[in-house]
C-alpha positions in Angstrom: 0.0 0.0 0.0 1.3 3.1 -0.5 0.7 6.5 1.0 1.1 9.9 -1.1 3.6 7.7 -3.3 5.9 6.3 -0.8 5.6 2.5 0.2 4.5 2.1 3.8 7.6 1.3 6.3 5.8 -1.7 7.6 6.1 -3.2 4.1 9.8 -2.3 3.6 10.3 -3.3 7.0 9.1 -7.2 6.1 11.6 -6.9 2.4 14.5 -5.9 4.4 13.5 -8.7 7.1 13.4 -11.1 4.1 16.8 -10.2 3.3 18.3 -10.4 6.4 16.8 -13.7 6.5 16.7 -14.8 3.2 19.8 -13.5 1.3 22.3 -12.7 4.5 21.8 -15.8 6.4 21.1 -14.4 9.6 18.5 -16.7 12.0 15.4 -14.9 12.7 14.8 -16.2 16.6 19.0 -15.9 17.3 20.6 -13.4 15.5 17.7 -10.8 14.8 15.6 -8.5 17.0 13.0 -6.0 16.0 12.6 -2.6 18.2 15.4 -3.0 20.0 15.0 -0.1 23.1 18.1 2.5 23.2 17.4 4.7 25.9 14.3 6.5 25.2 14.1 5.2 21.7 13.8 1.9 19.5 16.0 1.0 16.6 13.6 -1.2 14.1 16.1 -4.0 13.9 19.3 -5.2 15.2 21.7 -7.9 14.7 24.0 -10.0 17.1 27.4 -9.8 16.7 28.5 -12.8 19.5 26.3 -11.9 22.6 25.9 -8.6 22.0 23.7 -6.1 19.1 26.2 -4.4 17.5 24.9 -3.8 13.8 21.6 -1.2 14.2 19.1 -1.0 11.1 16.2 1.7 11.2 13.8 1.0 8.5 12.5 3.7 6.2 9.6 3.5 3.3 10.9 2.9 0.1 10.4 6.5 -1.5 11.2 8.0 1.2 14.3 10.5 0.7 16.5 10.3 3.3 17.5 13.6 5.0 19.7 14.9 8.0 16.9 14.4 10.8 17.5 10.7 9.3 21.1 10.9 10.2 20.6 11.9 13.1 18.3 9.5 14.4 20.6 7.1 13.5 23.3 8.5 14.6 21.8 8.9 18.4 20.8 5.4 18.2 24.7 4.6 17.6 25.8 6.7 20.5 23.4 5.6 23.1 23.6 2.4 22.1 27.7 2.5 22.5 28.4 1.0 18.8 
């Protein structure tokens, strides 16, 4: 479905899933968690590196163009999260 042109993030979120999944390798109930809390905020997924998440992925609709609010979110998430 898409909304004023731009693919809904819930449906990019399940492609990028898919590839994490699909195409990576990565186990869905072991290596991958969705809304991972950092501080006052959640980071859509995250992937184990050992016993820890270490590599942070926010999710945006396809369409969407990026700009430096976008960054930044990211860029807290890194920060608080200490990666």
């Amino acid at each position: 479905m898409k909304d004023g042109g731009v693919t809904m993030e819930s449906e990019t979120s399940r492609v990028v899933l898919d590839i994490l999944t699909d195409v990576l390798g990565y186990d869905p109930y072991e290596d991958i968690t969705s809304e991972l809390k950092i501080k006052r905020n959640q980071c859509d997924y995250a992937i184990k590196d050992g016993k820890d998440y270490h590599k942070l992925i926010e999710v945006k609709p396809v369409g969407h163009k990026l700009n430096s609010g976008d960054l930044d979110q990211v860029t807290v998430y890194a920060m608080d999260h200490g990666t």
